[in-house]
C-alpha positions, 0 to 999 in steps of 0.5 A: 869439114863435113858438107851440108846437103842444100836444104840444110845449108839454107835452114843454117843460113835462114837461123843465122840471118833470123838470129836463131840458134843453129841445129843441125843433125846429119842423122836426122830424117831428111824427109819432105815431112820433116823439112816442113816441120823444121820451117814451120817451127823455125817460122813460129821461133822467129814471130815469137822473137820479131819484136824483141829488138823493135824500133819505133821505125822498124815497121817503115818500108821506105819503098811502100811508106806514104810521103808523110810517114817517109819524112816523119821517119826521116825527122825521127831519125835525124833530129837530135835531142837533149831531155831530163824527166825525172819521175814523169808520168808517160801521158806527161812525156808524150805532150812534152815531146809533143810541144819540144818537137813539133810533131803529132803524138798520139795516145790510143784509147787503149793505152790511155785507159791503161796509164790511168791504171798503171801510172807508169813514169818515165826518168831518163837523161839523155844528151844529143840522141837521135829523138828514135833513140829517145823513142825507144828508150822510153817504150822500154822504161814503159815496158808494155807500151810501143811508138809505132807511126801511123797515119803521121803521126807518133802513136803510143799503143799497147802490147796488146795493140801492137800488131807488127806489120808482116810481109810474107815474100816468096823466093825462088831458090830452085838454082841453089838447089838444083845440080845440072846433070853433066853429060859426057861430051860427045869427041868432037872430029876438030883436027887439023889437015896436017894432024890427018896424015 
């Protein structure tokens, strides 16, 4: 089995973890230069990709989240419903959710100018999912919609809308890198009187 110089090993595991395909070529040039372009082309794949797999709740951060949008996540994830549209225009399924579940739903002015154009409707039937579920499954019958939560409240948005929020986080990685220099020992003079003699 051949041995991945570092860098590669971490680009290989990068892909993995980002659900990209691995490449790697032990001839390729191993330049700064041409590391840089290989992150820099890696990172344009992932944006591409982010929101190919998105949930309603896929922008919450537990850790940075308001308390109101800590328990409206908390509310999605747990409440379970049971529900059967046939044929119903969106703006229809947003104010049924509103009225079934209690909470705020939301239609930007954007998307609302755009369901009076494109009239998309929206049949499902669906038993005891978890209302993020439910969510979900909608935004993809709609296909160029989104839930996303802001402010307390479920709001349906556009694509073009739809900015994911990003957080950039930096890692030091210098001790996966780094390969201490290992020096010979000097003899030690540790014996014992009678090894003396």
């Amino acid at each position: 089995m051949t041995r991945l110089p570092a860098f590669h090993a971490l680009v290989v595991i990068g892909t993995l973890l980002a659900g990209l395909p691995v490449a790697t070529a032990q001839d390729e040039d191993d330049s700064p230069e041409a590391r840089a372009e290989l992150i820099i082309a890696m990172i344009e794949e992932a944006t591409k990709r982010s929101d190919a797999g998105w949930s309603v709740l896929s922008g919450v951060d537990p850790r940075t989240a308001s308390a109101d949008i800590r328990e409206l996540a908390r509310t999605i994830r747990t409440r379970r419903m049971t529900l059967k549209f046939e044929k119903l225009a969106a703006t229809d399924v947003v104010d049924l959710l509103r009225q079934v579940t209690g909470l705020n739903f939301v239609i930007t002015g954007a998307a609302r100018r755009k369901l009076e154009t494109d009239t998309p409707t929206v049949s499902l039937e669906l038993r005891y999912l978890p209302l993020e579920n439910v969510l979900n499954l909608i935004a993809m019958q709609l296909g160029e919609y989104r839930f996303i939560l802001r402010y307390g409240a479920v709001v349906l948005v556009t694509s073009e809308e739809f900015r994911p929020r990003r957080v950039l986080r930096i890692y030091d990685i210098t001790d996966l890198l780094y390969t201490p220099p290992d020096f010979p020992a000097p003899k030690l003079g540790l014996t014992s009187p009678d090894e003396e003699r």
